[in-house]
ZAZA-542294 format. One record per residue (C-alpha): residue number from 1; residue in one letter; z, y, x. Coordinates in steps of 0.001 Angstrom, whole numbers. Each point is the difference from the previous one (the first is absolute). Example, Ala and Ser with C-alpha at 12.3 -4.5 7.8 and 13.67 -1.06 7.14 Angstrom:
# residues 2
+-----+------+---------+---------+---------+
! seq ! type !      pz !      py !      px !
+-----+------+---------+---------+---------+
!   1 !    A !    7800 !   -4500 !   12300 !
!   2 !    S !    -660 !    3440 !    1370 !
+-----+------+---------+---------+---------+
//
This chain:
# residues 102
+-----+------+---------+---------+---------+
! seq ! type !      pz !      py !      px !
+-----+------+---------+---------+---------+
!   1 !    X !   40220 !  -20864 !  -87732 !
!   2 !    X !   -3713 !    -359 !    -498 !
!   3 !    X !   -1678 !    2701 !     867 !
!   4 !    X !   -3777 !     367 !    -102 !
!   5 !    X !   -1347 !    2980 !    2358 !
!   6 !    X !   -3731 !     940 !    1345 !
!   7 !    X !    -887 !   -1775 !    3285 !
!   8 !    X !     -79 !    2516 !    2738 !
!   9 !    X !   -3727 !   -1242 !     586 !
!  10 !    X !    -954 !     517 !   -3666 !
!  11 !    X !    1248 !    3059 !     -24 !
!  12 !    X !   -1753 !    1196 !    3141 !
!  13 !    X !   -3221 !   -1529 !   -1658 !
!  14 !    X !     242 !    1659 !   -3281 !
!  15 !    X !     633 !    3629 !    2175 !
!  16 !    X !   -3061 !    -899 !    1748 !
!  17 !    X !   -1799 !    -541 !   -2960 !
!  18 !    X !     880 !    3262 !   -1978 !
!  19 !    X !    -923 !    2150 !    3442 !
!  20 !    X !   -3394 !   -1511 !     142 !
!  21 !    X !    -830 !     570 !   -4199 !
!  22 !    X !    1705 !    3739 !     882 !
!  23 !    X !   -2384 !     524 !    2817 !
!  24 !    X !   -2738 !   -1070 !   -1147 !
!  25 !    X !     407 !    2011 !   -3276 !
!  26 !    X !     532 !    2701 !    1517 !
!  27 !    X !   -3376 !    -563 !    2411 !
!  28 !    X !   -1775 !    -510 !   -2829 !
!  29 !    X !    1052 !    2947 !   -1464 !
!  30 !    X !    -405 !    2196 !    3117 !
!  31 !    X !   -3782 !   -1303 !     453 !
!  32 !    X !    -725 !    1205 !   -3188 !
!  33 !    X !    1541 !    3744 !     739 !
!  34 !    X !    -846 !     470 !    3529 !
!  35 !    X !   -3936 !   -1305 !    -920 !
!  36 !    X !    -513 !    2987 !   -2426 !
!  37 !    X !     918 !    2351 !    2766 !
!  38 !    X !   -2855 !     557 !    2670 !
!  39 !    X !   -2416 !     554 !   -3085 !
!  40 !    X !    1682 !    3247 !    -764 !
!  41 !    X !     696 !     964 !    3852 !
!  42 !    X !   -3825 !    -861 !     873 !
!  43 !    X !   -1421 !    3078 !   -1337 !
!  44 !    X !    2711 !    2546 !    1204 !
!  45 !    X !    -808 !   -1347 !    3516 !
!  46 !    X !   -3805 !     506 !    -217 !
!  47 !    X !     657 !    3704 !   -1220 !
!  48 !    X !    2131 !     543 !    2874 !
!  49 !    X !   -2472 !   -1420 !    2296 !
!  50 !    X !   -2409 !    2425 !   -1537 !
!  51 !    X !    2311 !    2754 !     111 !
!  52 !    X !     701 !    -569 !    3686 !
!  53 !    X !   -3819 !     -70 !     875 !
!  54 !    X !    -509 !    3670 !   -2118 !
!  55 !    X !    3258 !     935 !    2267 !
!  56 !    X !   -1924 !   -1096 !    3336 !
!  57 !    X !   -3005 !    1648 !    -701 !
!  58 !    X !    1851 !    3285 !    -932 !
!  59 !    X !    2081 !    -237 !    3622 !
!  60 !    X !   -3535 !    -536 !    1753 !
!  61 !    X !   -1417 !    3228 !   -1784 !
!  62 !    X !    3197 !    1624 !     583 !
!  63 !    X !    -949 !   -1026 !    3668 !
!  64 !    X !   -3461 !     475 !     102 !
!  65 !    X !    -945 !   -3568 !    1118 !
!  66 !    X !   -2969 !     417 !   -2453 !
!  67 !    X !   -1631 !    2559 !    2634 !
!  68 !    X !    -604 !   -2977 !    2129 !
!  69 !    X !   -2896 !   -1660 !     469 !
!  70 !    X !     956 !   -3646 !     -45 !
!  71 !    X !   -1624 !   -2964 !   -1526 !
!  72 !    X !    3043 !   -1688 !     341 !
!  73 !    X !    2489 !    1963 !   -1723 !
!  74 !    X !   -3035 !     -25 !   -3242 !
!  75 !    X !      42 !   -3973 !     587 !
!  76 !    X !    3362 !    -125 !      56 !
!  77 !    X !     508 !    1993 !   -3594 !
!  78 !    X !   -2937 !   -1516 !   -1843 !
!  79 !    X !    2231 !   -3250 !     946 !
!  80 !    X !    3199 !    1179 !   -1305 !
!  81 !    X !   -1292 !    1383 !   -3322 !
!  82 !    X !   -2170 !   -3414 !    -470 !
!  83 !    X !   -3357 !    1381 !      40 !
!  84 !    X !    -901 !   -2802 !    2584 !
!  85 !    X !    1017 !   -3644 !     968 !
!  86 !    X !    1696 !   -1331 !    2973 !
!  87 !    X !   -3148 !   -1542 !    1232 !
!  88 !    X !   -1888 !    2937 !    -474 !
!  89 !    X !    2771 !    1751 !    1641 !
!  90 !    X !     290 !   -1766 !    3100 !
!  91 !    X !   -3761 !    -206 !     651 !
!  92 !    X !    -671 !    3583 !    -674 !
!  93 !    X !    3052 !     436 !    2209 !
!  94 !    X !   -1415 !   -1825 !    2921 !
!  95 !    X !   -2778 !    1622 !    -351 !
!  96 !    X !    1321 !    3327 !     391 !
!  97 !    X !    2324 !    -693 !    3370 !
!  98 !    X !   -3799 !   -1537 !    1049 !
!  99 !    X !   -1268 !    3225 !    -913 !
! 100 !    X !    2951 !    2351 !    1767 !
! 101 !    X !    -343 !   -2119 !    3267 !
! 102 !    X !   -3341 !     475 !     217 !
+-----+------+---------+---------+---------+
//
């Protein structure tokens, strides 16, 4: 009998082979799905950031935080909503906790 088979290594080679063209088909594929993704997620998250800062000031209304006379907490909010930059932030910070000491 002559019989003609696949070697075991050939055939270990050629599975090899097909798993790496599978995988990387399929990465290719997910790149191109999962890259569309944060686009449409990005602004949802800003208008929940926004929507949490609306809900903060309400609670410190609701608490009556406002009443207080604090450069700080005014710092702080003009911060949050953007109205000012870190630098100007932090110096205009400093100089307030100058300004409290003395």
């Amino acid at each position: 009998m002559n019989k003609k088979a696949l070697s075991p290594l050939a055939a270990t080679v050629i599975l090899v082979v097909f798993a790496l063209v599978i995988g990387a088909a399929t990465m290719s594929w997910g790149k191109s799905y999962v890259s569309s993704i944060p686009d449409e997620k990005e602004p949802a998250f800003k208008s929940s950031f926004l929507l949490s800062i609306e809900q903060m000031e309400k609670q410190l209304k609701i608490v009556g935080v406002e009443q207080i006379d604090n450069s700080l907490k005014d710092l702080q909010m003009r911060y949050i909503r953007d109205e000012i930059t870190l630098e100007e932030y932090l110096s205009q910070e400093e100089a307030a906790i100058k300004g409290a000491k003395n």
